[in-house]
DRENNU-440342 format. One record per residue: x, z, y of N, C-alpha, C in turn. Coordinates in steps of 0.1 Angstrom, whole numbers, padded with zeros to 4 digits, always signed. Layout:
N
XZYXZYXZY
...
***
This chain:
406
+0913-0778-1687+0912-0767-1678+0909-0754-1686
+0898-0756-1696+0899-0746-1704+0906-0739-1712
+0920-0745-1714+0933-0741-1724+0938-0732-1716
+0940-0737-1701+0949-0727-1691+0937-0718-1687
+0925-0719-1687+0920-0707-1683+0925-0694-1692
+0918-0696-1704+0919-0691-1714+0933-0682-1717
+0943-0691-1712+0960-0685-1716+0961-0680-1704
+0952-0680-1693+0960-0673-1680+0948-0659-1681
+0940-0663-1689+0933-0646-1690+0941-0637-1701
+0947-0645-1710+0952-0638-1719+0962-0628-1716
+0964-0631-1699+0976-0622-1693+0993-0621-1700
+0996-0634-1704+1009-0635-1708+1020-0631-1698
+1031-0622-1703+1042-0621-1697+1050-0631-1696
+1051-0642-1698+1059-0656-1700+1057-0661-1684
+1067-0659-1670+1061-0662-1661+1065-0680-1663
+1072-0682-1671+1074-0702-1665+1059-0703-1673
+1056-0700-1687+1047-0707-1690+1029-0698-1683
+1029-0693-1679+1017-0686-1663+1019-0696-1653
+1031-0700-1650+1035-0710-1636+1027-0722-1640
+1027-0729-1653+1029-0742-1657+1014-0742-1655
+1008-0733-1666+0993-0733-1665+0985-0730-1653
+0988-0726-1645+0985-0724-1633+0985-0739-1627
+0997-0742-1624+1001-0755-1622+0992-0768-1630
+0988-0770-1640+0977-0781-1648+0966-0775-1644
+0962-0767-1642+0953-0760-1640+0947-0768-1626
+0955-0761-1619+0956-0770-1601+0955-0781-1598
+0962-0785-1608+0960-0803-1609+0946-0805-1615
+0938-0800-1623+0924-0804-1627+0916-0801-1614
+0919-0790-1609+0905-0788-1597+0912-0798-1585
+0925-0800-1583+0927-0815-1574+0919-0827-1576
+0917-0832-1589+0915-0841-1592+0900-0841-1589
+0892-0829-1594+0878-0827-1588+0876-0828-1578
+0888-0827-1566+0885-0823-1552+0879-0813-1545
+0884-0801-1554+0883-0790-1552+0895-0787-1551
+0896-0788-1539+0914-0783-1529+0913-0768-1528
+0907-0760-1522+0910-0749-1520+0912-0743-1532
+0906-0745-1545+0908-0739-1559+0925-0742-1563
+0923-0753-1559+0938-0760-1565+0949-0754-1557
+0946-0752-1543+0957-0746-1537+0963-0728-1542
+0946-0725-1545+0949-0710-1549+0956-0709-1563
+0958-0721-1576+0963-0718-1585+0978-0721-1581
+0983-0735-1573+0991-0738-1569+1008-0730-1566
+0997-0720-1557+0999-0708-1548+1003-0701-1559
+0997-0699-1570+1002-0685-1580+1015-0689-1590
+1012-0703-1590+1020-0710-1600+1038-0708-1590
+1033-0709-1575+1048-0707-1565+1053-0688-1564
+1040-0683-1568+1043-0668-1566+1052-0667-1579
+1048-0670-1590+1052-0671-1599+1072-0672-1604
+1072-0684-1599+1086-0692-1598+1083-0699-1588
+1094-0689-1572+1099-0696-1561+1107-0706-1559
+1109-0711-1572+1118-0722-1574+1114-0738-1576
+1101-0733-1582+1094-0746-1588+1084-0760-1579
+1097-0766-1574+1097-0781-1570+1079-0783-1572
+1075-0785-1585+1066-0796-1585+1050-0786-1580
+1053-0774-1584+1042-0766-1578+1041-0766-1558
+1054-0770-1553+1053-0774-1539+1048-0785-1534
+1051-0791-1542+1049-0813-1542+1036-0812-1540
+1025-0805-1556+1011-0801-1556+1001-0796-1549
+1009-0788-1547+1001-0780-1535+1002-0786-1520
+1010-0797-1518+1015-0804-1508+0997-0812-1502
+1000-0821-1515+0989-0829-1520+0978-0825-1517
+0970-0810-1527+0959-0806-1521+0963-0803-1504
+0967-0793-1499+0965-0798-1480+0963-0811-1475
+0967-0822-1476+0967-0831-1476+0949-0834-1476
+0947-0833-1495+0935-0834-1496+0924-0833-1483
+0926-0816-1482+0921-0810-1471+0920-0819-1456
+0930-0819-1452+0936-0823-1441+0940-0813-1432
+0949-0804-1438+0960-0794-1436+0970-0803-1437
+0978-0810-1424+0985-0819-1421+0999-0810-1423
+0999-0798-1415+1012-0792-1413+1016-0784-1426
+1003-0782-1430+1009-0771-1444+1015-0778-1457
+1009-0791-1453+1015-0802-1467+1031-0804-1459
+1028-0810-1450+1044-0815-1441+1055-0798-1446
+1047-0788-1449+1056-0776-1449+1060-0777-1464
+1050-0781-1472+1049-0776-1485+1064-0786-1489
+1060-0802-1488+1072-0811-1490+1082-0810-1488
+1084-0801-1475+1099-0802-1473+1106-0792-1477
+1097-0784-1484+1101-0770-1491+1109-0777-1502
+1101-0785-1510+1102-0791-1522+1114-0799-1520
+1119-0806-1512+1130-0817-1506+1144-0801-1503
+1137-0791-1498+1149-0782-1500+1156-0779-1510
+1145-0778-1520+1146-0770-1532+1158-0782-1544
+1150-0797-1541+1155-0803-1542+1159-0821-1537
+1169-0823-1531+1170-0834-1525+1167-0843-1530
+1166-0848-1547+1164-0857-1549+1148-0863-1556
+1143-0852-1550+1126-0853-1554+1116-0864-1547
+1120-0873-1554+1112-0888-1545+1098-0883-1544
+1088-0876-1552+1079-0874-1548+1073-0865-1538
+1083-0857-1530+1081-0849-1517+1082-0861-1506
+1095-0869-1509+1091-0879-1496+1080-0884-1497
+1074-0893-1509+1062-0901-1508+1052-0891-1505
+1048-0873-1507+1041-0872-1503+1038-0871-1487
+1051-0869-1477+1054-0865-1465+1048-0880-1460
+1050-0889-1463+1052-0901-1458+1039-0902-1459
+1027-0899-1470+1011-0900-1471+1004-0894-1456
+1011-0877-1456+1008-0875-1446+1008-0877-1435
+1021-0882-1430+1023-0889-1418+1014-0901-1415
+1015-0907-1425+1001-0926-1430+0989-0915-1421
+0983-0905-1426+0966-0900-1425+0972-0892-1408
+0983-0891-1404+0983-0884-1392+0981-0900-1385
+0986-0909-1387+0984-0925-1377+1001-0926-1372
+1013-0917-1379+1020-0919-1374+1031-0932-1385
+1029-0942-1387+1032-0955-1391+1050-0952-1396
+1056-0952-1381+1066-0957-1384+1075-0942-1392
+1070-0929-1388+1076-0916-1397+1072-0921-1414
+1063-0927-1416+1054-0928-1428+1065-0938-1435
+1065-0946-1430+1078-0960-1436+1087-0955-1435
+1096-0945-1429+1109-0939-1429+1110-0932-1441
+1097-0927-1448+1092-0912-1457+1098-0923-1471
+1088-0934-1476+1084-0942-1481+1098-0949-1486
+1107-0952-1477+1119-0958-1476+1128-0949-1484
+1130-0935-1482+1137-0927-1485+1131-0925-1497
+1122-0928-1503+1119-0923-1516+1122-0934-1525
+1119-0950-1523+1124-0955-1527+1142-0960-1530
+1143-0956-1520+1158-0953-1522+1162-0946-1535
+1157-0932-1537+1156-0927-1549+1149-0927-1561
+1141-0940-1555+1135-0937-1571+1134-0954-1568
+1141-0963-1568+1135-0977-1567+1123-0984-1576
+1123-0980-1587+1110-0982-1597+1096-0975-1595
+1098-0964-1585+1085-0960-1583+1070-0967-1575
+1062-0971-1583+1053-0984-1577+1045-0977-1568
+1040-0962-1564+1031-0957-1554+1041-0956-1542
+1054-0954-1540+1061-0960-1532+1061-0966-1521
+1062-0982-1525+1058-0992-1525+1045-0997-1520
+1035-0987-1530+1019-0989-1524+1021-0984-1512
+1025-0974-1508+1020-0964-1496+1029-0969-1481
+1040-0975-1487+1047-0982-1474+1041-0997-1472
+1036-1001-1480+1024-1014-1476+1019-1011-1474
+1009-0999-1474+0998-0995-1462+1004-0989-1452
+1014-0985-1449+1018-0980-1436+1021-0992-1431
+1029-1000-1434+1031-1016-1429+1016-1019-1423
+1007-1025-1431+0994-1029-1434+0988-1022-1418
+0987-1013-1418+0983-1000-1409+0992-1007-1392
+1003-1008-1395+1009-1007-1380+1006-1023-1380
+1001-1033-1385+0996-1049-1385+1012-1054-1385
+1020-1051-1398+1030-1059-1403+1026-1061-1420
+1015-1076-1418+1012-1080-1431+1019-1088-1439
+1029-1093-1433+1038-1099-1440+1049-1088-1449
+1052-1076-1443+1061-1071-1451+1050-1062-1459
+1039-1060-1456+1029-1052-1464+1029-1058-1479
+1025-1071-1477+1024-1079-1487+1037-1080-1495
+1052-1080-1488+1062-1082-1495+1061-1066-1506
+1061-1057-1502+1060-1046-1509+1045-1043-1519
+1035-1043-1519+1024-1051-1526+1029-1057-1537
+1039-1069-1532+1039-1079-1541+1053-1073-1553
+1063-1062-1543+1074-1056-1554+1065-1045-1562
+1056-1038-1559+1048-1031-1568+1042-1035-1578
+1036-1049-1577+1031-1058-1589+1039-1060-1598
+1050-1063-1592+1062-1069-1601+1065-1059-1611
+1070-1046-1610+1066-1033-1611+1055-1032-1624
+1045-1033-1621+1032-1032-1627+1024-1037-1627
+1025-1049-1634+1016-1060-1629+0996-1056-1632
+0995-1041-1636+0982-1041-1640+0982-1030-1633
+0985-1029-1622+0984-1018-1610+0973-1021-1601
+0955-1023-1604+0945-1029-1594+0948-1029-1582
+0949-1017-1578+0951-1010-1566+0963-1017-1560
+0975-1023-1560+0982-1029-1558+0974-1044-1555
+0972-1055-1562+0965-1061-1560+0952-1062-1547
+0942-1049-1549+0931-1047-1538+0939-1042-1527
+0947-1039-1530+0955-1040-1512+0963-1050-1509
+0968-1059-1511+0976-1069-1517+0961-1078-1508
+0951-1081-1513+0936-1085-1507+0936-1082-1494
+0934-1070-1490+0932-1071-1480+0944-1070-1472
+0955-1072-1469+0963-1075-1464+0963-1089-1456
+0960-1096-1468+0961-1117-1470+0947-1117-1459
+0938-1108-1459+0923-1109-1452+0925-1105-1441
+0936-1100-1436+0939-1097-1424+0947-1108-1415
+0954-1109-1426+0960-1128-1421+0956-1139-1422
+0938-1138-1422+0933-1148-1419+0929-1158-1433
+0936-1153-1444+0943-1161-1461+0927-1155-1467
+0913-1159-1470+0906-1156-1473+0905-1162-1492
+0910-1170-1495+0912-1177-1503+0921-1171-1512
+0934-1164-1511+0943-1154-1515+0939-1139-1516
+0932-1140-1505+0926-1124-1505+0917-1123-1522
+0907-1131-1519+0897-1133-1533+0900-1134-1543
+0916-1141-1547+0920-1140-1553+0919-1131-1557
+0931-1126-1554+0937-1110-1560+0925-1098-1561
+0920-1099-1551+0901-1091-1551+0901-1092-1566
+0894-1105-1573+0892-1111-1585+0903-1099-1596
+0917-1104-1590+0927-1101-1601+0924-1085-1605
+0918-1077-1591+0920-1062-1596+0909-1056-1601
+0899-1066-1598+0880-1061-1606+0882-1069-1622
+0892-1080-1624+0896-1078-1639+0907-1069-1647
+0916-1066-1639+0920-1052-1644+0915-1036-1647
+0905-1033-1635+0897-1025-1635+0886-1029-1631
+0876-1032-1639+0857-1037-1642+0851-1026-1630
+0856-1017-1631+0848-1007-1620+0850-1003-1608
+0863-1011-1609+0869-1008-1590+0858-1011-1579
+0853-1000-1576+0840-1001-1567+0841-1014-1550
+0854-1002-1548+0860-1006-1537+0865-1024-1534
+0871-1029-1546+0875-1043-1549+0860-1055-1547
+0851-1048-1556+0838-1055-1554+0830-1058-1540
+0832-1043-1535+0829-1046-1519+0838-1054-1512
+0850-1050-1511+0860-1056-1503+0855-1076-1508
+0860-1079-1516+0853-1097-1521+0843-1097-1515
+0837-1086-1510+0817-1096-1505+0821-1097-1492
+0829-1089-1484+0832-1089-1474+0842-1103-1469
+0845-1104-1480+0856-1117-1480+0845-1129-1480
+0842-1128-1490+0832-1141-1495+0821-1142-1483
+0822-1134-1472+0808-1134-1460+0814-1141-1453
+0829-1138-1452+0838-1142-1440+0842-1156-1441
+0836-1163-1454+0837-1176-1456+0823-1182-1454
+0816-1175-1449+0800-1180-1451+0794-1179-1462
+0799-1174-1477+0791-1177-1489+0787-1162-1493
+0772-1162-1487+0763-1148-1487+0761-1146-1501
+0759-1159-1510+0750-1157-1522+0767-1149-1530
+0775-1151-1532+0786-1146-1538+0791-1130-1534
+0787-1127-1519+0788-1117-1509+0778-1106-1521
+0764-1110-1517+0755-1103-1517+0754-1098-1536
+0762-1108-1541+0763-1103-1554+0773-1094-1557
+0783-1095-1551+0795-1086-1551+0791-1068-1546
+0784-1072-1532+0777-1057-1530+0770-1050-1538
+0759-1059-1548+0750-1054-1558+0760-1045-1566
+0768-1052-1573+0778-1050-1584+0783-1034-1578
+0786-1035-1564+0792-1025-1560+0784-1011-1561
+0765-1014-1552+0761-1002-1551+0755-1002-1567
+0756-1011-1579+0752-1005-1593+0763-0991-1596
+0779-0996-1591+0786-0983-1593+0788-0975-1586
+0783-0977-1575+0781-0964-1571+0768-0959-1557
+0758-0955-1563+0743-0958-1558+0744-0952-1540
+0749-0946-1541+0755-0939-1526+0766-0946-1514
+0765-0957-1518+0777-0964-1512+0772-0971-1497
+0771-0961-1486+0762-0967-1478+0765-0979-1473
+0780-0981-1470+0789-0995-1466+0782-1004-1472
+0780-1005-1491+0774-1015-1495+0761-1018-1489
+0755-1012-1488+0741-1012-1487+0739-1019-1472
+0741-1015-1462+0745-1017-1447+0746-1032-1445
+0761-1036-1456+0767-1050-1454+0760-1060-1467
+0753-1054-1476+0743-1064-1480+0731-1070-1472
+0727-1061-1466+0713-1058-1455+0718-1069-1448
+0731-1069-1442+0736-1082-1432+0738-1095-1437
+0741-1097-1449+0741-1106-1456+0729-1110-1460
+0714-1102-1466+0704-1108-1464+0698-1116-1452
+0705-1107-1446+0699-1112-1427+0703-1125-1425
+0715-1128-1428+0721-1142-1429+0714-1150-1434
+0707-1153-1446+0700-1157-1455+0687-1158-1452
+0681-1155-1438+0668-1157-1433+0657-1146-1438
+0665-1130-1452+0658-1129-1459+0655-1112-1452
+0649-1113-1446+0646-1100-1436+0639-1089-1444
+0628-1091-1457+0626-1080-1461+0635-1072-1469
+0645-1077-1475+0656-1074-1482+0659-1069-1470
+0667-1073-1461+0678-1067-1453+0671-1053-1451
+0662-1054-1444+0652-1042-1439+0653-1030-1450
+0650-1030-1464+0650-1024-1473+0662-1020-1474
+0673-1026-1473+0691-1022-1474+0692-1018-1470
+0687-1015-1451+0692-1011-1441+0685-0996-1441
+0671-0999-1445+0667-0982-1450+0673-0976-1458
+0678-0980-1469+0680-0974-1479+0701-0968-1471
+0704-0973-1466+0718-0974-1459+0714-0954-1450
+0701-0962-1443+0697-0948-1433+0695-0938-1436
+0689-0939-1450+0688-0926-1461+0695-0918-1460
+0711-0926-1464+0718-0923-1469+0730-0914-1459
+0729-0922-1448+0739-0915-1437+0730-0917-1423
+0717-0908-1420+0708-0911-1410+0718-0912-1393
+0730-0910-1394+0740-0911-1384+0746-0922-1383
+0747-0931-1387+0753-0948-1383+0742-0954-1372
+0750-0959-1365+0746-0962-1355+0749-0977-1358
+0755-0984-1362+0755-0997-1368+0744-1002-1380
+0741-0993-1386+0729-0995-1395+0713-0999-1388
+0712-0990-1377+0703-0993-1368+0702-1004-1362
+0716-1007-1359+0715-1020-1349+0711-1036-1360
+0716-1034-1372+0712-1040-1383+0701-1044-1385
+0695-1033-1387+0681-1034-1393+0671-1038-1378
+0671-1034-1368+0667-1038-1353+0668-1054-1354
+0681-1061-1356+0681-1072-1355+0672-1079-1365
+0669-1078-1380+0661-1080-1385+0645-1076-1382
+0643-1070-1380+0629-1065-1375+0626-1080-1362
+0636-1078-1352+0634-1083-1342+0634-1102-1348
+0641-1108-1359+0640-1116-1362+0628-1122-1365
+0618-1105-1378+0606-1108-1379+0597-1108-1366
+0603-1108-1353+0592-1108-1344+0579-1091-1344
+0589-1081-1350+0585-1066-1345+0592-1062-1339
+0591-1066-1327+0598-1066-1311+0598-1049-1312
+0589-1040-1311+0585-1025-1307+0593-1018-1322
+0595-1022-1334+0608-1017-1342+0614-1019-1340
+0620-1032-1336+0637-1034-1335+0639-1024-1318
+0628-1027-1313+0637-1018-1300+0638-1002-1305
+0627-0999-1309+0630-0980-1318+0641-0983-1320
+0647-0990-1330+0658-0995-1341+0669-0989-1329
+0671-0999-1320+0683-0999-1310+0682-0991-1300
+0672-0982-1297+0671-0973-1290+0674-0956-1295
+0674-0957-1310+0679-0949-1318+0696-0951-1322
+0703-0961-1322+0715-0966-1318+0720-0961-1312
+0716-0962-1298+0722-0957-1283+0716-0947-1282
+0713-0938-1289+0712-0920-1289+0717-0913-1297
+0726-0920-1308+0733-0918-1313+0748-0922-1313
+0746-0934-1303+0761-0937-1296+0758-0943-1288
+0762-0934-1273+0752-0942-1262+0770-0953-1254
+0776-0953-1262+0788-0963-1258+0785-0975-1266
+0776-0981-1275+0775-0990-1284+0765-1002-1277
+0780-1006-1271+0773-1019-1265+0762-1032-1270
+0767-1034-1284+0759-1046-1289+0745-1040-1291
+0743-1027-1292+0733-1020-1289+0719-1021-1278
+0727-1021-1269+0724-1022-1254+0724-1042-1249
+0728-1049-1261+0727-1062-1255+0716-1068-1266
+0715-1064-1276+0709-1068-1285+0693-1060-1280
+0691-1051-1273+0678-1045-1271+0674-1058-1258
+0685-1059-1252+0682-1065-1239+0671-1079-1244
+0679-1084-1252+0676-1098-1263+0662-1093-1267
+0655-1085-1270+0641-1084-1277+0634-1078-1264
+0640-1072-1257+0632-1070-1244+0628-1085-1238
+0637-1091-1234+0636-1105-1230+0619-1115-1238
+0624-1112-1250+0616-1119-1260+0597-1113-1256
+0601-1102-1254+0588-1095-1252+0586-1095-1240
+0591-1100-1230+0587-1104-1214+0590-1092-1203
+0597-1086-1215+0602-1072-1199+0615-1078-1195
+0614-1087-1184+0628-1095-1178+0635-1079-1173
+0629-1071-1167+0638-1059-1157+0645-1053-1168
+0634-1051-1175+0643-1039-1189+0656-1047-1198
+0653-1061-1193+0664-1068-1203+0676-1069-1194
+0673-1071-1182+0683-1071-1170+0694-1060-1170
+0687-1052-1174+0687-1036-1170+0699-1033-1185
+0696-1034-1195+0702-1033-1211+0715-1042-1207
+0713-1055-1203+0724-1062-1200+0738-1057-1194
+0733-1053-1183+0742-1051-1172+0745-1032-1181
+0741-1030-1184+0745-1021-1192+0756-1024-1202
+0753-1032-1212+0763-1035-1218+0773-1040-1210
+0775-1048-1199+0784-1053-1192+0794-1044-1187
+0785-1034-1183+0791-1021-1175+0805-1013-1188
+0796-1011-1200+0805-1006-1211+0818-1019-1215
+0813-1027-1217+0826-1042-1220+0824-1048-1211
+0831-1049-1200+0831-1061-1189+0837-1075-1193
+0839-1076-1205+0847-1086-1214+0835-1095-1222
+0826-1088-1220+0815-1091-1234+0808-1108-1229
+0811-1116-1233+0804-1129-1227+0794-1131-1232
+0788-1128-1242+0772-1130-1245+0764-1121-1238
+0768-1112-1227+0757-1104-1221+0757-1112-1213
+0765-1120-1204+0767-1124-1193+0758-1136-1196
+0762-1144-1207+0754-1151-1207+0738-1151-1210
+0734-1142-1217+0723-1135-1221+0717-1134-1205
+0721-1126-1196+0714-1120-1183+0714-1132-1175
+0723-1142-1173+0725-1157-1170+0710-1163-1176
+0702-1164-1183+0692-1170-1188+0682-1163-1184
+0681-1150-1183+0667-1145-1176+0668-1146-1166
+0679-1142-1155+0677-1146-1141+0674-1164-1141
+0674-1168-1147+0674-1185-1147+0659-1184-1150
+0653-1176-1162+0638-1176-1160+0628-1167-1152
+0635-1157-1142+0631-1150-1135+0631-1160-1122
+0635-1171-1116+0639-1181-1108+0652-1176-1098
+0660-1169-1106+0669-1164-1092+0680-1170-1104
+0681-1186-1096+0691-1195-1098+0708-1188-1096
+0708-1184-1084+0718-1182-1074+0725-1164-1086
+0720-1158-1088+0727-1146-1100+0729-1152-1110
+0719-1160-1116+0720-1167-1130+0735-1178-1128
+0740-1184-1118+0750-1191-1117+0765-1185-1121
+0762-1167-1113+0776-1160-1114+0774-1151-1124
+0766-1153-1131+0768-1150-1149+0773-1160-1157
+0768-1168-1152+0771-1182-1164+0784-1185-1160
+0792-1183-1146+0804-1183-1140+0811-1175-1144
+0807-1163-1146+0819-1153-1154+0816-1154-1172
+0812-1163-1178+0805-1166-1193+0819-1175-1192
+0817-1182-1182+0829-1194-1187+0844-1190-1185
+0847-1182-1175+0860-1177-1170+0865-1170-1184
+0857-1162-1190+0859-1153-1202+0862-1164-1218
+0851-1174-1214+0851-1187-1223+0850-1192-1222
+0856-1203-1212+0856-1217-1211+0853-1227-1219
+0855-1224-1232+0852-1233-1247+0837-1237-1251
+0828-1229-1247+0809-1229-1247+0800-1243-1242
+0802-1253-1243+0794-1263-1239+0779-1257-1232
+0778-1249-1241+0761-1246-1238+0765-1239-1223
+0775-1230-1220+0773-1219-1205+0774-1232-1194
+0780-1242-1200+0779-1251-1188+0768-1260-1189
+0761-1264-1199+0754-1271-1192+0742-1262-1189
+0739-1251-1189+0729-1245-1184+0734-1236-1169
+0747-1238-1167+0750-1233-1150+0751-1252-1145
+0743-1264-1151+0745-1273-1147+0730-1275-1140
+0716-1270-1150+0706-1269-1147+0704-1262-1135
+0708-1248-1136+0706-1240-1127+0711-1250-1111
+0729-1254-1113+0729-1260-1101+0719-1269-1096
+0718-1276-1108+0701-1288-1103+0690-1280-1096
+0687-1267-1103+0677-1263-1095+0679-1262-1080
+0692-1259-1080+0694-1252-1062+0698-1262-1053
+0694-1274-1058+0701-1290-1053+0712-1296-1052
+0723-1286-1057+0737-1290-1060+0743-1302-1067
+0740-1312-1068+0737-1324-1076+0751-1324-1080
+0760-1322-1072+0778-1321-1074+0782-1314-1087
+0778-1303-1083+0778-1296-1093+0774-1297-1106
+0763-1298-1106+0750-1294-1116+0760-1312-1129
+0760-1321-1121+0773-1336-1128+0781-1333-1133
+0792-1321-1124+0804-1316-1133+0805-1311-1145
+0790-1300-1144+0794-1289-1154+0786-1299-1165
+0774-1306-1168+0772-1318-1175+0783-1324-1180
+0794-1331-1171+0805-1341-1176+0813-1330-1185
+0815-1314-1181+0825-1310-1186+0815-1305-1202
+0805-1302-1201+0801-1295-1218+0799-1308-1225
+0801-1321-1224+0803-1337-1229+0816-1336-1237
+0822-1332-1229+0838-1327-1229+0845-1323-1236
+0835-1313-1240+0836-1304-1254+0829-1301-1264
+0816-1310-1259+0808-1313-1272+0802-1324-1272
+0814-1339-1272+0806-1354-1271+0792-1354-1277
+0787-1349-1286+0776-1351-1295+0761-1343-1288
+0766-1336-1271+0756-1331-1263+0747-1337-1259
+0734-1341-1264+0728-1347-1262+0720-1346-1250
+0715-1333-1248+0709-1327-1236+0717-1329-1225
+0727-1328-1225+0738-1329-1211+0740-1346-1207
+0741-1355-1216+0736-1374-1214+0726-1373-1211
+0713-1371-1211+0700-1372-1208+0700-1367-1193
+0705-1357-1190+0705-1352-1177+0716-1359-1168
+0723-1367-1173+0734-1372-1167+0729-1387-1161
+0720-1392-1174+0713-1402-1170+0701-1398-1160
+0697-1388-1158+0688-1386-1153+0689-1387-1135
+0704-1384-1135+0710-1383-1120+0716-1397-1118
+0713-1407-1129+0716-1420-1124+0735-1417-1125
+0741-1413-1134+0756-1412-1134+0757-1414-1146
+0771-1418-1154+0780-1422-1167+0783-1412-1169
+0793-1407-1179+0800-1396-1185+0815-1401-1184
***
């Protein structure tokens, strides 16, 4: 940056070589992420020579940076004027369309560039995330996997290549390739996280929680890490850890409302009923639509014996997701400990309609029938959580208890 400073103060009459430097110049403050700097050398480098393709392409880019959607979309097509066969104006048009959410313009962009440039591997990358994006992982992956071929020490190819396979359920494949691009690049921050996130989704915290470490060593600000370690302690029964993540997460972006609910649920584990409710009541004042919020407060109200206030959180959450079957079943058990059998039935009734597969909502709308003398009942819903979990122990006991078989 200092060579082009230096030669652009020197005031040379040479306008290609003022354009150029102007132009490297722009690309260094890009790369710092310093867009508006880059735009303005950009700009001088286009004042310069109205002709000059890659000063449009650049300047494309930083808007983009910005998220000056239209001025990039203007800049590219200048560049595609100037010249048709500039694969890098499509791939950048096609980025921008990707960050507008417009999928299928983005694959059209992406398409046309490879057309022209078929060897170009960001390409490739960028139409596997537009695939990826519109939930077509199978061709995401196919292009991923022509990019590798391409470049087989392309991480970034690979770490999306990962998550792609983790979307399809392929946790095992995902890790792989995770693996493949944290050994091509030791410091891919992003790859380390993404594997913990993988490795959680298999149940294995201790590989999780080391992958996060690894992650916030490179980069201490990384609140995602910090957040989803804290959960993975929590997993682990290890609540002062989590608690500590989860602060350290809140430090860092005192606006997550998922952080809160985090650290709430640990607190509440340790049985500090009056933090975890702060916790989740600072949640839902920060996003008063954040239902697990509102069901998870309900759950520590309960614990602490305010049945109304838990009633009350429930049916809240219910109200925001009428879909959500752990509220239902959640408010289903207080009304069952508050003795109003007869609500606690048409909770545990809509628990099952939503999830029929729960052994447990039935045999506790089987009790409840018992309590209200329904003996008919209270048998069926017994025989049926047998049904689905032979190994119900509690549901035989009570089946014996009514003098019936299974």
């Amino acid at each position: 940056m200092r060579g082009c400073t230096a030669f652009i103060a020197r005031g040379s009459r040479d306008a290609i070589r003022n354009s150029l430097a102007h132009l490297t110049r722009g690309y260094a403050y890009y790369v710092k992420g310093d867009y508006d700097q880059a735009i303005a050398d950009y700009s001088k480098a286009i004042e310069l020579d109205r002709k000059f393709v890659a000063a449009y392409g650049s300047r494309g880019l930083a808007y983009d940076g910005k998220g000056d959607y239209d001025l990039a979309i203007a800049d590219f097509t200048k560049a595609m004027e100037l010249d048709r066969k500039f694969a890098p104006a499509y791939i950048g048009r096609g980025l921008v369309y990707e960050h507008k959410g417009d999928h299928d313009l983005s694959i059209a962009e992406y398409t046309k560039a490879i057309a022209l440039a078929p060897k170009d591997v960001s390409a490739y990358v960028g139409r596997g995330l537009a695939y990826e994006h519109k939930g077509d992982h199978d061709l995401a992956i196919a292009d991923y996997t022509k990019a590798i071929a391409l470049d087989p020490k392309y991480a970034i190819a690979y770490n999306n290549r990962a998550s792609a396979y983790e979307k399809k359920g392929d946790h095992g494949q995902a890790i792989a390739d995770y693996t493949k691009a944290i050994a091509l690049d030791p410091k891919f921050v992003s790859a380390y996280y993404n594997r913990g996130l993988a490795y959680e989704k298999t149940g294995d915290e201790e590989r999780a929680i080391a992958d996060y470490t690894k992650a916030i060593a490179l980069d201490p600000k990384f609140v995602d890490a910090y957040h989803n370690r804290g959960l993975a302690y929590e997993k682990t029964g290890d609540e002062e850890r989590a608690i500590a993540d989860f602060a350290k997460a809140i430090a860092l972006d005192p606006k997550d409302a998922n952080v809160y609910v985090g650290r709430g649920l640990a607190y509440d584990h340790k049985g500090d009923y009056d933090l975890a409710i702060a916790d989740y009541t600072k949640a839902i004042a920060l996003d008063p639509k954040h239902v697990i919020a509102y069901n998870n407060r309900g759950s520590t109200n309960e614990r602490r014996g305010d049945h109304d206030q838990a009633i009350a959180d429930y049916a809240k959450a219910i109200a925001l997701d009428p879909k959500l079957v752990i509220a239902y079943y959640n408010r289903g058990l207080v009304y069952d400990r508050t003795g109003d059998e007869v609500r606690a039935i048409a909770d545990y009734t809509k628990a099952i309609e939503l999830d029929p597969k729960d052994a447990d909502v039935y045999y506790k709308r089987g009790l409840a029938y018992a309590m209200t003398g329904d003996t008919d009942r209270a048998i069926a819903d017994f025989r049926s959580a047998l049904s689905l979990d032979p190994n119900f122990k509690e549901s035989l006991e009570r089946l014996k208890q009514l003098g019936v078989s299974f």
